[in-house]
C-alpha positions in Angstrom: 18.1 -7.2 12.3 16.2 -5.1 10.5 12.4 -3.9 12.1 9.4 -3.0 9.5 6.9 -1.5 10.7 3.6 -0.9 8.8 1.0 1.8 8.5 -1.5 3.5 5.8 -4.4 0.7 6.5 -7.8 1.7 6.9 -11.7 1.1 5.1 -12.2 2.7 1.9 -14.9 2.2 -0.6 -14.0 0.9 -4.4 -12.5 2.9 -6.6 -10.8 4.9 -3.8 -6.6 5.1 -3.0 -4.5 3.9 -0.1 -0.9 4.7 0.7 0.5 2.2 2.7 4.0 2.9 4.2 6.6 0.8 5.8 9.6 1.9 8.4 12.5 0.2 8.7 15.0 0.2 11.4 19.0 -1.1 10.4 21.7 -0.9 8.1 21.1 -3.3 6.0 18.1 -1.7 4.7 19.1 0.0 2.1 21.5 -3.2 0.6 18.2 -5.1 0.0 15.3 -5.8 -2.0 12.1 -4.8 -0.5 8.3 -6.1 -0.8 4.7 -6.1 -0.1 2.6 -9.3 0.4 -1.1 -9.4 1.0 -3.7 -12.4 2.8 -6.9 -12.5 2.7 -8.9 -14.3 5.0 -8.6 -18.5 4.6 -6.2 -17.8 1.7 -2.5 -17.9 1.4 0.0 -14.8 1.6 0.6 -13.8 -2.2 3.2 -11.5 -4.0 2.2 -8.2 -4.6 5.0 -6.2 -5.2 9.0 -5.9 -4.9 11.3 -3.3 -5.3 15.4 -3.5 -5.8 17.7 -2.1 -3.4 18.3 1.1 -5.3 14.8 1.3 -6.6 15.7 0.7 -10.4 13.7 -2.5 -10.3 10.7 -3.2 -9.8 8.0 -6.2 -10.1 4.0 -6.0 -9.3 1.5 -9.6 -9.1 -1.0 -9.4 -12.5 -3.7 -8.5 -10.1 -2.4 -5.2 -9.1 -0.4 -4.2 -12.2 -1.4 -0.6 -13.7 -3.3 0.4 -10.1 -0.3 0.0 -7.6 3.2 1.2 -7.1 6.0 0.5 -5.1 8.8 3.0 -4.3 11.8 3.7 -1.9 13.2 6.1 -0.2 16.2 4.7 1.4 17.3 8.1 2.8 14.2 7.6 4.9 14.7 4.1 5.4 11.5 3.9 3.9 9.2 1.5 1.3 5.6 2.8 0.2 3.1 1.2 -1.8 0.5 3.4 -3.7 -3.1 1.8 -4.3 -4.9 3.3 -6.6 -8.2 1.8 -7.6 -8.9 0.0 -5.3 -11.3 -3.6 -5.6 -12.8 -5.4 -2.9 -10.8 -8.4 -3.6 -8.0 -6.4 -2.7 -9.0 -6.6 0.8 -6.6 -8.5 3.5 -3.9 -7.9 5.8 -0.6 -6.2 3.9 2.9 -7.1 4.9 6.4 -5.0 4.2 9.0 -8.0 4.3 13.2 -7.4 3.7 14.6 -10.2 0.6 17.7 -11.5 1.7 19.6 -10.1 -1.2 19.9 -6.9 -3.4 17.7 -7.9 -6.5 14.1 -8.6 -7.2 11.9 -11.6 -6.2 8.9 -13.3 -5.2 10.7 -15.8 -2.4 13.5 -15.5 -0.2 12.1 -13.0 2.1 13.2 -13.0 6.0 12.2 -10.3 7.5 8.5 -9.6 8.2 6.4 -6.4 9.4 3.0 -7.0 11.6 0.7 -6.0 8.8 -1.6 -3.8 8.3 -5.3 -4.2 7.5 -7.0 -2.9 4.0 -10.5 -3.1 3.9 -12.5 -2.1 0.5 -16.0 -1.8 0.4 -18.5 -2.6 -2.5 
C-alpha cells in the first residue's frame, strides 16, 4: 500500500502562498488519481483538489479555483498543491489521499496522509 506523507504547513498571514507537498511510497502511485482534502475545525473533510494519474486532468472545489494548483510529478512520486492567496477560511488541516482508480473525482479515495496544518491569519 501506498504511504503519503505530508509537508509545506505552517502560519501565514492573508494574502500570502503555501506549497504544500505530498510523498508517496509504492508502485501503484503513479497508476492513480491523486487529491487534496481540507477540515476545518467542527466541519466536515471537503474536496479541494484532484489530479489524474498522468497529470492531464485536473479538478479544484469553487472555493479555491483561480488561487490553487495541483500538480504531479510522478518521477518523484510526488503530488504538490500551490496556494496562492491565501484566506482565513482556508485554514484547517490538509490531507494528500490516493483515488482508487486512474481518473478524476471527488469520492473513492482510500489511501490517506496524516495532514498537515494551514493556519491564515487576518
Amino acid at each position: 500500500q501506498v504511504q503519503l506523507v505530508e509537508s509545506g504547513g505552517g502560519l501565514v498571514q492573508a494574502g500570502d502562498s503555501l506549497r504544500l507537498s505530498c510523498a508517496a511510497s509504492g508502485r501503484t502511485f503513479s497508476s492513480r488519481a491523486m487529491g487534496w482534502f481540507r477540515q476545518a475545525p467542527g466541519k466536515e473533510r471537503e474536496f479541494v483538489a484532484a489530479i489524474s494519474w498522468d497529470g492531464g486532468s485536473t479538478a479544484y472545489a469553487g472555493s479555491v479555483k483561480g488561487r490553487f494548483t495541483i500538480s504531479r510529478d510522478n518521477a518523484k512520486n510526488r503530488v504538490t498543491l500551490q496556494m496562492n492567496s491565501l484566506k482565513p477560511e482556508d485554514t484547517a488541516v490538509y490531507y494528500c489521499a490516493q483515488r482508487r482508480s486512474s481518473s478524476l473525482g471527488t469520492r473513492e479515495y482510500d489511501n490517506w496522509g496524516q495532514g498537515t496544518q494551514v493556519t491564515v491569519s487576518s
